[in-house]
C-alpha positions as CSV (number, residue, x, y, z in Angstrom):
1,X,27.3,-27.1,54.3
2,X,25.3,-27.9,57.6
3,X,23.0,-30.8,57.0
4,X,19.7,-28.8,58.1
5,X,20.2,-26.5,54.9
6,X,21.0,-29.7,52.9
7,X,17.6,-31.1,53.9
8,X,15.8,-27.7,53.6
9,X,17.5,-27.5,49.7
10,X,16.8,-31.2,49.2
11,X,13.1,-30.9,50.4
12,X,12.4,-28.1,48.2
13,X,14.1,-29.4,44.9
14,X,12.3,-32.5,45.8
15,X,8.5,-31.2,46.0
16,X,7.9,-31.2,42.6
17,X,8.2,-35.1,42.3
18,X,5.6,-35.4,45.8
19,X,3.2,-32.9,43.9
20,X,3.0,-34.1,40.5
21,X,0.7,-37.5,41.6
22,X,-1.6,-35.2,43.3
23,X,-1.7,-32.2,41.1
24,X,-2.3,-31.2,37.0
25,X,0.2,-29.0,35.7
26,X,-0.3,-25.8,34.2
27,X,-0.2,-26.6,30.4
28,X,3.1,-24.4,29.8
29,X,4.1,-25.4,26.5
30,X,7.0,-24.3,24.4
31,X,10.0,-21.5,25.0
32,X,9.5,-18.7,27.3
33,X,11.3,-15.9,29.3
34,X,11.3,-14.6,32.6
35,X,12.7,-11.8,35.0
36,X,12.4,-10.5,38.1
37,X,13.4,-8.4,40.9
38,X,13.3,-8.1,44.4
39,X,14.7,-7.9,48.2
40,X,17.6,-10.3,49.3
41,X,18.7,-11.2,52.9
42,X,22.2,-12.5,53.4
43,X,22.6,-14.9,56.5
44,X,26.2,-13.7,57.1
45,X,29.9,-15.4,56.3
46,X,30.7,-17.5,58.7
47,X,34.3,-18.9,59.0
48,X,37.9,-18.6,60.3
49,X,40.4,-15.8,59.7
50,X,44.2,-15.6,59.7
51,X,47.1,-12.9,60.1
52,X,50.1,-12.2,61.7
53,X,50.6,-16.2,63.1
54,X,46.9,-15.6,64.7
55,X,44.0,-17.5,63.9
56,X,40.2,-16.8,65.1
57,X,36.9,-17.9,64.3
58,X,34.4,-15.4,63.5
59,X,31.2,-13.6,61.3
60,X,30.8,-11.2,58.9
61,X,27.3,-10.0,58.8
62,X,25.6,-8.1,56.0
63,X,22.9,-5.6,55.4
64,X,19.8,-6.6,53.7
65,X,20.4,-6.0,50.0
66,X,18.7,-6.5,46.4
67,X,18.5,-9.3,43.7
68,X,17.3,-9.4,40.4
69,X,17.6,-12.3,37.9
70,X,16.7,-13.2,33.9
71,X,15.9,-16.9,33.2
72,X,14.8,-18.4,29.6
73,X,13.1,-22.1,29.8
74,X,10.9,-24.6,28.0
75,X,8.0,-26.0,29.5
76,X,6.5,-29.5,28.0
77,X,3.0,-29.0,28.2
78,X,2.7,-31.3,31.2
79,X,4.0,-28.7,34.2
80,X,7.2,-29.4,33.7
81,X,9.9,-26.7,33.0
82,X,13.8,-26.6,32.7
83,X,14.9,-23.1,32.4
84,X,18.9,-21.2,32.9
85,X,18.9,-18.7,35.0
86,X,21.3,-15.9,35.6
87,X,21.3,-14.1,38.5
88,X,22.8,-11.6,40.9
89,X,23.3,-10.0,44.6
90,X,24.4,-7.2,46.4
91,X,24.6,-6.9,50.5
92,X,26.8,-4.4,52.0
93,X,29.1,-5.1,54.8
94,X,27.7,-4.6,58.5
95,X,30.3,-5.4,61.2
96,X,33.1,-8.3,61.7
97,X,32.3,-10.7,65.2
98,X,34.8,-12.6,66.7
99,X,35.9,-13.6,70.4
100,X,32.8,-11.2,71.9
101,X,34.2,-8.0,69.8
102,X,31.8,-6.6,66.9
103,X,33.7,-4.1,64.6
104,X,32.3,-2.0,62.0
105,X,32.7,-3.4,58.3
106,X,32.8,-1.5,55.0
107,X,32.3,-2.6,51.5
108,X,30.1,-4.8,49.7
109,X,29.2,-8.2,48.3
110,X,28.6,-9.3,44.6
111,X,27.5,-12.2,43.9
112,X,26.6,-13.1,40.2
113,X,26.2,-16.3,38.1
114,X,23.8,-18.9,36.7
115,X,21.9,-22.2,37.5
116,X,20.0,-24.7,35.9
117,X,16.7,-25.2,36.8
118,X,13.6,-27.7,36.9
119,X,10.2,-26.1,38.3
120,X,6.7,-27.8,38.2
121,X,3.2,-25.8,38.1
122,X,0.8,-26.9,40.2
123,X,-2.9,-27.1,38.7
124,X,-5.0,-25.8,41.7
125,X,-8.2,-25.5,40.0
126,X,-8.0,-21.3,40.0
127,X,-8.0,-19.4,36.4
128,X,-6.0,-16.7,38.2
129,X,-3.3,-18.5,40.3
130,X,-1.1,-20.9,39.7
131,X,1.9,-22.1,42.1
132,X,5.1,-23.6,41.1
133,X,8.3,-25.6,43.3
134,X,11.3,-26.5,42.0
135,X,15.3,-26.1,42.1
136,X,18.4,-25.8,40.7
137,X,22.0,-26.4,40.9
138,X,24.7,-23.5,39.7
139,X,27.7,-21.6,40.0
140,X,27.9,-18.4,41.5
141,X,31.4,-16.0,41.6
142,X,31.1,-14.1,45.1
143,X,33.1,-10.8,44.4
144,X,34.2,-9.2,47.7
145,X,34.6,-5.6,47.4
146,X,36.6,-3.2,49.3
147,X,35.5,-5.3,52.7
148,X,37.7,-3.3,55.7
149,X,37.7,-3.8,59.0
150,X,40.6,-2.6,61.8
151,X,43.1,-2.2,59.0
152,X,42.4,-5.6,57.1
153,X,41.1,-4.8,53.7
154,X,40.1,-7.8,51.0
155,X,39.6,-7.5,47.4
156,X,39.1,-10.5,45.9
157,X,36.5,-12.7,43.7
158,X,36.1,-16.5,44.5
159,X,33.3,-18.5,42.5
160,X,31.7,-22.0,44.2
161,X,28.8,-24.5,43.0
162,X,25.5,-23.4,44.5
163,X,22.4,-25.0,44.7
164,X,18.8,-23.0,45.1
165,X,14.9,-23.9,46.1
166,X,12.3,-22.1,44.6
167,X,8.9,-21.4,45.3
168,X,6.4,-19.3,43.4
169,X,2.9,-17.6,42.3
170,X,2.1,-17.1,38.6
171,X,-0.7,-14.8,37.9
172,X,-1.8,-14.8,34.4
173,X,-2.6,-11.3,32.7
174,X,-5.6,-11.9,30.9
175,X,-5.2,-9.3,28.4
176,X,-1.8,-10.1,26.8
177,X,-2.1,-14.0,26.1
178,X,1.3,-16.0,27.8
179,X,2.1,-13.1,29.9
180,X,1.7,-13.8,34.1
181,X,3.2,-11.6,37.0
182,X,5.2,-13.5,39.5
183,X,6.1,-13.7,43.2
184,X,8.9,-15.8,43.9
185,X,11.1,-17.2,47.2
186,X,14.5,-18.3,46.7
187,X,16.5,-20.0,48.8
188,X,20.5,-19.9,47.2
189,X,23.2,-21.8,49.1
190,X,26.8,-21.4,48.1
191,X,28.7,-24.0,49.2
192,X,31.9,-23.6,51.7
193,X,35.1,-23.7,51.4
194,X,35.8,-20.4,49.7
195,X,39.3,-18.7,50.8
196,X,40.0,-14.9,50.4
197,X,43.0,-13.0,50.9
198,X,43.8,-9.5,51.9
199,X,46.1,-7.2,53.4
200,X,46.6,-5.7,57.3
201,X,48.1,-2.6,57.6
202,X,49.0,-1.4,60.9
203,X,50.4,2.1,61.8
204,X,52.8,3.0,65.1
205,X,56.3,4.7,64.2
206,X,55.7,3.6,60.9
207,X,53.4,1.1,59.2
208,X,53.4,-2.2,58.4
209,X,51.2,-4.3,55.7
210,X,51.0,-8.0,56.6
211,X,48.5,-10.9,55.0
212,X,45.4,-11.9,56.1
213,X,43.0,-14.1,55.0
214,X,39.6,-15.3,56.0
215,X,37.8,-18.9,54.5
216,X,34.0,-19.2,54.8
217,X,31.3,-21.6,55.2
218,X,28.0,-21.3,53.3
219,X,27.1,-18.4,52.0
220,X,23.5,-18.3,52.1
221,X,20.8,-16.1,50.3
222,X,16.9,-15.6,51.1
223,X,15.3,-13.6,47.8
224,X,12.0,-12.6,47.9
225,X,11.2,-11.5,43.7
226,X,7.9,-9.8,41.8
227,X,8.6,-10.8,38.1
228,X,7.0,-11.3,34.9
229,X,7.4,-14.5,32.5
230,X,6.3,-14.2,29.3
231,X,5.6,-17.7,27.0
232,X,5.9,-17.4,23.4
233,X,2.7,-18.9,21.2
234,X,-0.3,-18.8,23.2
235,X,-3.0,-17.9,21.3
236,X,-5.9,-15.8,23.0
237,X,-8.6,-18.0,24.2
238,X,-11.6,-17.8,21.1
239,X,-14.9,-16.2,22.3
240,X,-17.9,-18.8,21.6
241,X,-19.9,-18.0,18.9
242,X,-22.5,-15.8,19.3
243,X,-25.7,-17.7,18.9
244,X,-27.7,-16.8,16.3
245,X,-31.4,-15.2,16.7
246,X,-33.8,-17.7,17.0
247,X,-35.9,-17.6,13.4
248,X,-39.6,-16.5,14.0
249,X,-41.4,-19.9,13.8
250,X,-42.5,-20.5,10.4
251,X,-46.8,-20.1,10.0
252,X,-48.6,-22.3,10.2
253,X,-49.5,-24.0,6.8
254,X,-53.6,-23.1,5.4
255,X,-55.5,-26.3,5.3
256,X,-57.6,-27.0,2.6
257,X,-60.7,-28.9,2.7
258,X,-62.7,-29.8,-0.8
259,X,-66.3,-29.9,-1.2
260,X,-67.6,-31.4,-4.6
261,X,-71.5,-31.1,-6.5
262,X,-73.4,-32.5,-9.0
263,X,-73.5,-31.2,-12.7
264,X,-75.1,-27.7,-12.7
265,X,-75.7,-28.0,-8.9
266,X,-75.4,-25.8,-5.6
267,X,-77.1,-28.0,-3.4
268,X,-74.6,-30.0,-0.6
269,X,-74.7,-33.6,-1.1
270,X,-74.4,-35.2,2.7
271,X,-70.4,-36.1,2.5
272,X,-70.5,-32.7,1.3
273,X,-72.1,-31.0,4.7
274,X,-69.8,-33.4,7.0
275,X,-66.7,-31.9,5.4
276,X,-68.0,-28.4,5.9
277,X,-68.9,-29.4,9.6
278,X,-65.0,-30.7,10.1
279,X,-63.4,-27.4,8.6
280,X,-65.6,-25.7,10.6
281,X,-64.6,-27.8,13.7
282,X,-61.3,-27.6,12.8
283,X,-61.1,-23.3,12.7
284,X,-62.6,-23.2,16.0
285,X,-59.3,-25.4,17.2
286,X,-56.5,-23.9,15.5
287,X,-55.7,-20.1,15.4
288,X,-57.6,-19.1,12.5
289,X,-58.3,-15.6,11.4
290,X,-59.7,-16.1,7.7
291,X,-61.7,-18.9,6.0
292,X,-61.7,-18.4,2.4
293,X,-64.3,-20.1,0.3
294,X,-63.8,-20.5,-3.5
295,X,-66.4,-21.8,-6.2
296,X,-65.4,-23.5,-9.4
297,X,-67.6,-24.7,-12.4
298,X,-66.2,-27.1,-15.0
299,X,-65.9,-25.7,-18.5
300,X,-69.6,-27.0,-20.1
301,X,-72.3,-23.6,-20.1
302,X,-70.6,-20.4,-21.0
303,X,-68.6,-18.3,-18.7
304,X,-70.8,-16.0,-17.2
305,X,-73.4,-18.6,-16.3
306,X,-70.5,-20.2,-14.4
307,X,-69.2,-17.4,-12.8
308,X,-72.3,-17.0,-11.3
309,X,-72.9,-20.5,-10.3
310,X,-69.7,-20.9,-8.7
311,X,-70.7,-17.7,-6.3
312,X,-74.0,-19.8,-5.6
313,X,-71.8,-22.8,-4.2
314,X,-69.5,-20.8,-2.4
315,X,-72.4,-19.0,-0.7
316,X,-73.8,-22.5,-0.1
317,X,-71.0,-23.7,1.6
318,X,-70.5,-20.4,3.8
319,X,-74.1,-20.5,5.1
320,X,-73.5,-24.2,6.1
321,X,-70.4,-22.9,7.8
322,X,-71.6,-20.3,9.6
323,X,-74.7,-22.5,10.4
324,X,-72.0,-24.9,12.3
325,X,-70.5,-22.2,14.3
326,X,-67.9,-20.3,12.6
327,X,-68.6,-16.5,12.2
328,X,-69.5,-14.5,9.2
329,X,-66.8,-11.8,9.9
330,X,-64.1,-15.0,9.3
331,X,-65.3,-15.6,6.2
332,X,-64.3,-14.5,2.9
333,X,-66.4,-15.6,-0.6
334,X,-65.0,-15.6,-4.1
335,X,-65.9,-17.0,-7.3
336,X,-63.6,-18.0,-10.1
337,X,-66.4,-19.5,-12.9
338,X,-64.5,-21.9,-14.9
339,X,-60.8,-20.3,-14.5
340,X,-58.3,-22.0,-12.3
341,X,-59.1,-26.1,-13.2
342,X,-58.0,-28.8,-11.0
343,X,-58.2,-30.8,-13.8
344,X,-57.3,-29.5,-16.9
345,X,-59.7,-29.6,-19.6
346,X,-61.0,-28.0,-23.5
347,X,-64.2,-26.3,-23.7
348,X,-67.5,-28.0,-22.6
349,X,-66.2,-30.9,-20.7
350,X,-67.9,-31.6,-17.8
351,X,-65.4,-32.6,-14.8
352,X,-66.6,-33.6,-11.3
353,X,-62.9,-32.5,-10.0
354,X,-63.7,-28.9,-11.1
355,X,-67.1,-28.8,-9.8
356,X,-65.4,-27.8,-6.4
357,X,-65.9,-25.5,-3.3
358,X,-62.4,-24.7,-1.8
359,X,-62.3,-24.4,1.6
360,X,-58.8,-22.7,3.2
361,X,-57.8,-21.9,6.7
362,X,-55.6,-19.7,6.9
């Protein structure tokens, strides 16, 4: 193998280790598959080839051809992935080179086998992309088929270890959770040293079929592969809650203000017209719309003397309101007599507590 394709496999195998200081990984986690299939470029064999006590140096270049590969892995949640990969080639035959001559070539090349890989993601900060490096080492069986040239036809499958550089694009497809499209670059080296043997048949007064052989270098490979990859158990990213309407704010609570006489009274005392004067103060402040004003009696007189008497303190207290400001159209008056106690009591008891004027905001 010449040393610059050693240092271009070594330097691609080996950028996962320089990345993964300077990069977070992908969070591929768990048992996955993959496949893919694209457009492969053959540099050409390159060797020595033998027949009839002869022996010349030469190349056997190739038409571009296709590739396609399968690979199942694992990846640890941390960017790193180890996956086998089976693969597979097929260039035709272009023309044979040697000493100045080019002669047309028939045929094909099959190349098939499998490699063990280790790939890192790289964690570029994009939803939608994600690139990965990494390599692998293998075995590939290179099946020549039907390659003939001036009479020397070879038929014959050799395998060789291989190592391969890989370099990729994942593109996640939102809509099926673990599923991302791929674009990949692989470079696959088979290493030298492979021999194949054929036959030369040449044709005067009669013809004669004699061996030939041909060993060649590297045999390398430059893929170019859309794919999918599909990783088992991701679970579709969960919507956030959708916030719940905002409650109307709660009202505002009525405020009550208590305004107390004397037995059998309707006249305001004086701590009687200052609380008037705040819950009037107070309604002008705060968003009011009604001011309710309730009399009271205690239970001494009978019931229709207090019924009225309670009107008469109400009305007392809603003149002294409207006297401080607040107007007549916010105010509503009720009487309740002797009904609804603040303190309860029999018949003919006279309680200063029920004696009341209820003032409410509301």
């Amino acid at each position: 193998m010449k040393l610059r394709n050693i240092l271009l496999a070594a330097t691609i195998m080996a950028a996962p280790l320089a990345f993964s200081n300077v990069a977070k990984a992908q969070p591929v986690n768990g048992m996955y598959v993959a496949g893919g299939l694209g457009y492969n470029i053959n540099e050409g064999f390159k060797g020595s080839g033998s027949g009839l006590g002869t022996s010349q140096s030469g190349t056997i270049t190739l038409h571009n051809g296709f590739t396609g590969d399968a690979s199942v892995g694992y990846g640890f949640g941390n960017g790193i992935r180890v996956e086998l990969e089976g693969d597979y080639f097929q260039n035709s035959f272009d023309k044979v080179k040697s000493g100045g001559a080019s002669q047309r070539a028939t045929g094909h090349d099959q190349t098939y086998g499998f490699f063990a890989n280790a790939l890192y993601d790289l964690d570029v900060g994009s939803p939608y992309v994600y690139p990965y490096l990494g390599g692998g080492v293998g075995y590939q069986e290179v099946n020549v088929k039907d390659l003939a040239s001036q009479g020397a036809v070879i038929n014959q499958s050799k395998g060789a270890f291989a190592v391969q550089g890989i370099a990729g694009l994942a593109f996640p497809i939102a809509p099926i959770p673990g599923l991302s499209a791929t674009l990949e670059y692989r470079f696959v080296d088979i290493l030298d040293g492979a021999k194949y043997n054929g036959t030369l048949t040449q044709c005067g007064d009669g013809c004669t079929v004699s061996p030939v052989s041909a060993k060649v270098g590297d045999n390398i490979n430059h893929s170019f592969l859309v794919g999918l990859r599909y990783a088992f158990g991701v679970a579709a990213p969960v919507a956030p809650p959708t916030p719940a309407p905002m409650a109307a704010p709660a009202p505002a609570p009525a405020k009550t203000y208590l305004v107390f006489f004397d037995w059998d009274k309707y006249n305001l005392t004086p701590r009687a017209t200052q609380i008037i004067a705040e819950a009037a103060t107070d309604s002008q402040t705060a968003k009011v719309t009604t001011i309710n004003v309730s009399g009271y009696t205690d239970t001494s007189g009978t019931p229709t003397y207090n019924q009225g008497l309670s009107i008469r303190r109400a009305k007392a207290v809603a003149m002294k309101l409207m006297a401080d400001g607040v107007p007549a159209a916010e105010i509503s008056i009720h009487g309740y007599g002797e009904t609804h106690l603040l303190v309860p009591t029999g018949p003919g008891v006279r309680e200063p507590q029920n004696r009341r004027v209820e003032i409410v905001l509301n």
